[in-house]
C-alpha positions, -999 to 999 in steps of 0.1 A, spaced: 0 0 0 12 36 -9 -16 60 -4 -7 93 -21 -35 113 6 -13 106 37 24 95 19 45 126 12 51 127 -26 46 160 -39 76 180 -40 67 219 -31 83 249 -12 65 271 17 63 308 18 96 314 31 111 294 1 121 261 22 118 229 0 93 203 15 81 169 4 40 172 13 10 143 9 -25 154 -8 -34 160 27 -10 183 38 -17 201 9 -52 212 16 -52 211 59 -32 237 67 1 215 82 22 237 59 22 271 42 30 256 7 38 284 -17 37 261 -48 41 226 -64 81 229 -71 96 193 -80 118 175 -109 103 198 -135 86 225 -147 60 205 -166 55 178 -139 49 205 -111 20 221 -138 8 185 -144 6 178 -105 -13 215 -101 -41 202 -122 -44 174 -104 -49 192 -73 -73 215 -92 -91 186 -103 -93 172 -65 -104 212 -52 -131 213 -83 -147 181 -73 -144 191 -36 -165 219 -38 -190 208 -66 -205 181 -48 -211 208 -16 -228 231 -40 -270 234 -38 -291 251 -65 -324 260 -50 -351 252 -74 -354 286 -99 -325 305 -85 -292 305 -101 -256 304 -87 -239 333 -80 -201 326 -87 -185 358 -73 -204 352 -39 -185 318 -36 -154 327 -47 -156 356 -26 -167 335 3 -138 304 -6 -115 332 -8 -118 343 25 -124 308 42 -92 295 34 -74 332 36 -84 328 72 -78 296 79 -51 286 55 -65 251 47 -98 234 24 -116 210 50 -138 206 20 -112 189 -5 -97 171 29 -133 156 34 -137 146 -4 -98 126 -5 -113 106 25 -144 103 6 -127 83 -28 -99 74 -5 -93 36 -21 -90 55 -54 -54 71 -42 -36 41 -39 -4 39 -60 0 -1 -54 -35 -12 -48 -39 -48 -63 -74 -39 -78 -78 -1 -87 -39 19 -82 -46 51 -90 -42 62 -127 -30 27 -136 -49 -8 -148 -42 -32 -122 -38 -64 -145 -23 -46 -178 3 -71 -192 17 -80 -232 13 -114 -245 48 -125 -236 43 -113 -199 71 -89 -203 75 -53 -187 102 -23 -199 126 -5 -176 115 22 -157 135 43 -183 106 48 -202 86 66 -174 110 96 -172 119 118 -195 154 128 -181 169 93 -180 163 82 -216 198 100 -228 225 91 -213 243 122 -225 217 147 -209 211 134 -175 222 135 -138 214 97 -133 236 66 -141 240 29 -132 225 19 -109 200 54 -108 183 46 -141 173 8 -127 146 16 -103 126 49 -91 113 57 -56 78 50 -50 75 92 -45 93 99 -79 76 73 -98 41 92 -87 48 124 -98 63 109 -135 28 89 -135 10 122 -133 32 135 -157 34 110 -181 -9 108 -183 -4 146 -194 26 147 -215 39 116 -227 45 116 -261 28 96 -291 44 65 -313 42 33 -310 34 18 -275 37 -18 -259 1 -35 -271 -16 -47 -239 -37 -82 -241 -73 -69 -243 -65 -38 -264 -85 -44 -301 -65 -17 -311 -33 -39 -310 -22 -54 -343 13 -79 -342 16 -73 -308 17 -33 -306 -2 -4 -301 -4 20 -331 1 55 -321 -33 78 -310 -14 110 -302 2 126 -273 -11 133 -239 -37 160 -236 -17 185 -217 10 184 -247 -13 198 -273 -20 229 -250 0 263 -242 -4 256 -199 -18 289 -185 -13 291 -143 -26 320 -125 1 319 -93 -13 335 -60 7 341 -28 -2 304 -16 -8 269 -33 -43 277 -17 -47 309 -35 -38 292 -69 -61 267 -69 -85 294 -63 -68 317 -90 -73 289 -116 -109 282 -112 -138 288 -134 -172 284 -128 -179 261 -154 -158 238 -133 -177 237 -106 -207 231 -124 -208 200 -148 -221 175 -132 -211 144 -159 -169 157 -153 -156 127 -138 -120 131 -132 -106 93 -132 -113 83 -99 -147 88 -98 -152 64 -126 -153 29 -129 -117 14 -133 -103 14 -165 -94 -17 -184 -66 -23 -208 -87 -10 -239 -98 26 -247 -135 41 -232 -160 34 -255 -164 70 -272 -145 87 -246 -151 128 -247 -140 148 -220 -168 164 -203 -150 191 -183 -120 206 -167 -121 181 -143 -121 150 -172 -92 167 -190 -71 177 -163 -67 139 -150 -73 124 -192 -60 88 -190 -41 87 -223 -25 60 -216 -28 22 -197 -2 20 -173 12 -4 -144 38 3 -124 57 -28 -109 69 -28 -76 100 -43 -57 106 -35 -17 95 0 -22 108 5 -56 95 6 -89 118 -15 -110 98 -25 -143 68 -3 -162 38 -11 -190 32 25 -209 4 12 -235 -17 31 -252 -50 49 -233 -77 69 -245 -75 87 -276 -78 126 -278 -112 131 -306 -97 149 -338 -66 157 -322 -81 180 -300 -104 198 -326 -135 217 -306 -122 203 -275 -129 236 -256 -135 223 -221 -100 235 -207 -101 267 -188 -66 269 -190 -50 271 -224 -59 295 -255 -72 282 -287 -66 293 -318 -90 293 -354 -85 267 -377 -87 283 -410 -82 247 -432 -106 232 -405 -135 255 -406 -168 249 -428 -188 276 -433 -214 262 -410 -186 253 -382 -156 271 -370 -132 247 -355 -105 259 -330 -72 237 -313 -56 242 -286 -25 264 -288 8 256 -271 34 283 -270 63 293 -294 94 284 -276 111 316 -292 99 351 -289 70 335 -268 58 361 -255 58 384 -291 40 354 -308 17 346 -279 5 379 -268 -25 380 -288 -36 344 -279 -35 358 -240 -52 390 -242 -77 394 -271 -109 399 -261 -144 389 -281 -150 424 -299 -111 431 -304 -106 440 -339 -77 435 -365 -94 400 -371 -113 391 -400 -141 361 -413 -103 350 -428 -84 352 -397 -105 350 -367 -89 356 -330 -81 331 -304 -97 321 -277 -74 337 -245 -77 308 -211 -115 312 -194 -93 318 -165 -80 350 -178 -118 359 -186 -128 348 -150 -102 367 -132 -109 399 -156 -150 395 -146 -141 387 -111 -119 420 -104 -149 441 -116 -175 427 -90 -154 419 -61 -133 437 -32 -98 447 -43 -77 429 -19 -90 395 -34 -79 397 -72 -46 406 -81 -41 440 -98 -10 424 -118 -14 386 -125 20 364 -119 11 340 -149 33 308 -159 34 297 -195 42 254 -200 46 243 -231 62 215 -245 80 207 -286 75 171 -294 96 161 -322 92 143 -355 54 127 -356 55 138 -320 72 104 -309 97 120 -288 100 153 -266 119 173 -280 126 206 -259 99 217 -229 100 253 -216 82 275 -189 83 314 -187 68 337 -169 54 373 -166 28 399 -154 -1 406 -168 -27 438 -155 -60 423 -147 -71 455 -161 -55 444 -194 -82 416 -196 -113 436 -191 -133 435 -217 -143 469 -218 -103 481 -225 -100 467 -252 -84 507 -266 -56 498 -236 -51 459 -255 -51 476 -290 -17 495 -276 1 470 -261 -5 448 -295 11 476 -312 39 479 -286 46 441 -290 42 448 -327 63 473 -327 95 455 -312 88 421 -333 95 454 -364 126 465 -349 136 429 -347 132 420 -382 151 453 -390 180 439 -373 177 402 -396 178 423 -422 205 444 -413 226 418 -400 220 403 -434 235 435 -453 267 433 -433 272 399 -446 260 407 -483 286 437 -476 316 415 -465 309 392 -496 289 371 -490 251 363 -497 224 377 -484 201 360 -460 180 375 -434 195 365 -401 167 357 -375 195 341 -347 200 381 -343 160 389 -346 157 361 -315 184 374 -293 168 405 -297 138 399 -286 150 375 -258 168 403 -242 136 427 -245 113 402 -230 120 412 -189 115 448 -203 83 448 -219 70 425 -191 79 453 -167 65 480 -187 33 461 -188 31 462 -150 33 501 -150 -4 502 -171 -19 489 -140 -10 519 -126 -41 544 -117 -22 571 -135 -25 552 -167 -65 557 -166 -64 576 -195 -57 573 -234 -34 599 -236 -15 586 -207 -19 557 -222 0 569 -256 27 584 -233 33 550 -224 38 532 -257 60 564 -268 80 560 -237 80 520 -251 94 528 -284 127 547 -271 132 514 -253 130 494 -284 151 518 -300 176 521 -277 183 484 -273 183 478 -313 209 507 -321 231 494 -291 229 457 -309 235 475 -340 269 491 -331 276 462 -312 279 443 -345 296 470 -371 322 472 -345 324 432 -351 319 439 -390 355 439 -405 370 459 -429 357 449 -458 322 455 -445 331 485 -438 348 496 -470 318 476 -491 311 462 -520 292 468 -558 262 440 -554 250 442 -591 214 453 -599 193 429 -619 187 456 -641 216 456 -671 216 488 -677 222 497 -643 257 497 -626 245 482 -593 249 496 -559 272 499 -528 263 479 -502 285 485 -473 279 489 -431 274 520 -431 241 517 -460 227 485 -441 233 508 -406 213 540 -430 188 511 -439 182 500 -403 179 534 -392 149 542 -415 137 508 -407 133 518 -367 124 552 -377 94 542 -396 83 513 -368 90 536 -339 81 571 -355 82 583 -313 117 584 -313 122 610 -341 111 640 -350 79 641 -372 96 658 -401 124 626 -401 96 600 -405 79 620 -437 113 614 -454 113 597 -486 127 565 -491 144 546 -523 122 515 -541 152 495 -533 157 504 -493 118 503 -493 121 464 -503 150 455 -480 130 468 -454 98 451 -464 118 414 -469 
């Protein structure tokens, strides 16, 4: 017996930053003032959140009454569950509901372990290593483990990688367990990654673990009666649910996408099964019951008659440039078309933007401290290829519908930095073209650009929650002030690499037109530095006088810049 309600497993830190090692228990009674879920990685600690989320959702549906012809008034309970557990730092209610489905928690029960099927087993009785149940281990040249490490896990490590793996693990071709239809020669054909890889993770961090869980709940998932997360269902078997659909937060939060076992030796885990589980519909096409990931339109998808929308994980370079839109947009933003439709930002985000309107101050955050998860599967997704996490602040204010002038410039603030960017591929390009060689628009430069410029507009977006940013004009000093930043950090890239250019860049070189009867032109650092100039001059038109950005450019410099 292992039972994951009173064994300490979870891997967190307090509020004074101490590591701890906590049960489910201790995390909603109050024994410890957990900060966060902090353990072997970022994606495991998201994936072990949601399972907490799922356990605090069902906690508090089943204690929620409707009286006959009355509706229920969500910012009333999350005032009052605010406030409960502010004062007494725990959730008797999800503490009550673990004992309640206790048998359901048990990592080695012989009938029912939790997110496992008890009998699973292949034809020839066989089991794999425990390799196969942790990312980390399955290089040799990118891990901490060896020997005798990559053998066997401890039965608190191999929990959190089961959570993790149910989320994340990635598609292929899987063990085929007996009593699988879907096995052919012995092996399961792949159905896809986990549910929590096709998404861009969205967490809503609060000053307690407590506060998160609150943070990161929508009304919708208190509500749904048929979202069952997987032990409040009958025990699965080795083959997939017939029809399986997930029905709510809940469902996809704890989705069983795969049939595992764990096998245990004197408190160790020693061999695994990792077959195949249920499949995600249509890779994930109108799945819309996650609160916590944007979607985006599926233009090649769509019918006329029904827009279809995935879910969108994040870029892992110039996330937060490429992502911004998917995070703020609201429902009447415009710049979309019946072409180009906007996302869908996380129902969190839309919660916490509703909530700040109608409740005290002290309870939502002016600034959000939001996490982005994502994970970069590789070729047919059959291996992880790179995982990331990043984080930044987001004005609640940003999110109310009503601002959606105050969204409309900080889209063109991000746009206006992924411009200067560019300008630099381009010029970086130039230098080369001007050295002798070809040229070829160098985005390593656009990347490192915007990676260093990241932290800044982060912090500049915590300055609009400001009260002295209440109006539009204060609100266009703002993205002026923004566009001196930009500049600033571009031109001091910019120097940086004509000082690095060489003579030859710097002396230049006749590229030949494709016109014949023209002589071609110089191309030298100091033209692709004139070029970049005009470039930032005409995307950040703050930072010069108005009679500069009027100026006249050449059809040739006008196509460089426009590459």
């Amino acid at each position: 017996m292992y039972s994951l309600i009173e064994e300490q497993w979870i891997l967190a830190v307090d509020t004074t930053g101490e590591p701890l090692k906590v049960s489910l228990r201790e995390v909603f009674d109050g024994s410890h003032k957990i900060e966060r879920v902090r353990g072997d990685s970022p994606l495991q600690d998201y994936a072990i959140t949601r399972l907490l989320l799922a356990i605090f959702w069902r906690a508090h549906s089943e204690k929620i009454e409707i009286s006959p012809g009355s509706t229920f008034n969500f910012e009333d309970w999350f005032e009052r569950t605010w406030e409960k557990i502010s004062g007494q730092g725990s959730d008797p209610l999800s503490v009550m509901y673990l004992e309640k489905y206790g048998e359901r928690f048990d990592l080695l029960d012989p009938n029912i372990p939790f997110m496992q099927v008890a009998d699973l087993q292949l034809k020839d009785g066989s089991a794999r290593p425990v390799i196969g149940l942790v990312p980390e281990i399955q290089d040799d040249f990118f891990t901490m483990r060896a020997g005798e490490q990559k053998q066997d896990l401890s039965l608190d490590e191999a929990a959190r990688w089961l959570v993790y793996t149910q989320a994340y693990d990635y598609s292929g071709i899987k063990s085929g367990a007996v009593g699988d239809p879907r096995v052919k020669g012995g092996r399961g054909y792949p159905i896809g990654q986990g549910w929590t890889g096709l998404t861009g993770g969205v967490l809503v961090r609060g000053e307690t673990l407590l506060h998160t869980l609150m943070l990161n709940t929508v009304q919708e998932a208190l509500l749904t009666p048929a979202d069952l997360p997987v032990w409040e269902r009958q025990p699965d078997g080795p083959a997939e649910r017939k029809n399986p659909f997930p029905q709510g937060a809940a469902d996809i939060a704890t989705w069983q996408s795969r049939r595992l076992r764990l096998f245990a030796e004197e408190q160790r885990v020693v061999e695994i099964l990792v077959c195949n589980g249920d499949k995600i519909p249509d890779a994930g096409a109108n799945v819309m019951v996650d609160p916590m990931t944007p979607y985006r339109w599926s233009k090649n998808k769509s019918k006329r008659s029904l827009d279809v929308y995935f879910p969108r994980p994040f870029d892992q370079t110039r996330t937060m440039w490429r992502s911004l839109d998917a995070l703020i947009v609201g429902e009447t933003d415009g710049g979309f078309d019946a072409k180009d439709k906007r996302p869908k930002r996380p129902r969190t985000l839309d919660s916490l933007a509703s909530l700040s309107q109608r409740l005290d101050d002290d309870v939502i955050p002016e600034v959000l401290d939001v996490v982005l998860y994502s994970i970069q599967y590789g070729p047919q997704a059959s291996s992880v290829a790179t995982t990331f996490h990043s984080g930044l602040s987001v004005p609640v204010r940003l999110l109310i519908e009503e601002n959606a002038d105050l969204r409309e410039r900080v889209r063109i603030a991000a746009s206006q930095a992924s411009e200067a960017g560019k300008a630099l591929g381009i010029f970086q390009g130039n230098l080369f073209l001007a050295a002798g060689g070809e040229y070829e628009f160098r985005a390593e430069l656009t990347d490192k650009f915007l990676a260093d410029l990241e932290p800044k507009f982060i912090e500049w977006l915590r300055t609009l929650s400001l009260p002295s940013q209440d109006t539009l004009e204060a609100m266009d000093q703002q993205l002026e002030q923004w566009q001196f930043v930009v500049r600033k950090d571009a031109e001091s890239i910019a120097r940086a690499q004509l000082r690095g250019a060489g003579p030859r860049a710097l002396a230049g070189r006749i590229v030949p037109s494709k016109d014949e009867n023209s002589r071609g032109r110089l191309v030298s650092a100091g033209s692709a530095y004139g070029q970049l100039t005009q470039a930032l001059t005409k995307s950040l038109p703050a930072t010069v006088n108005k009679a500069d950005t009027q100026k006249p450019t050449t059809e040739t410099q006008k196509e460089e810049i426009d590459d």
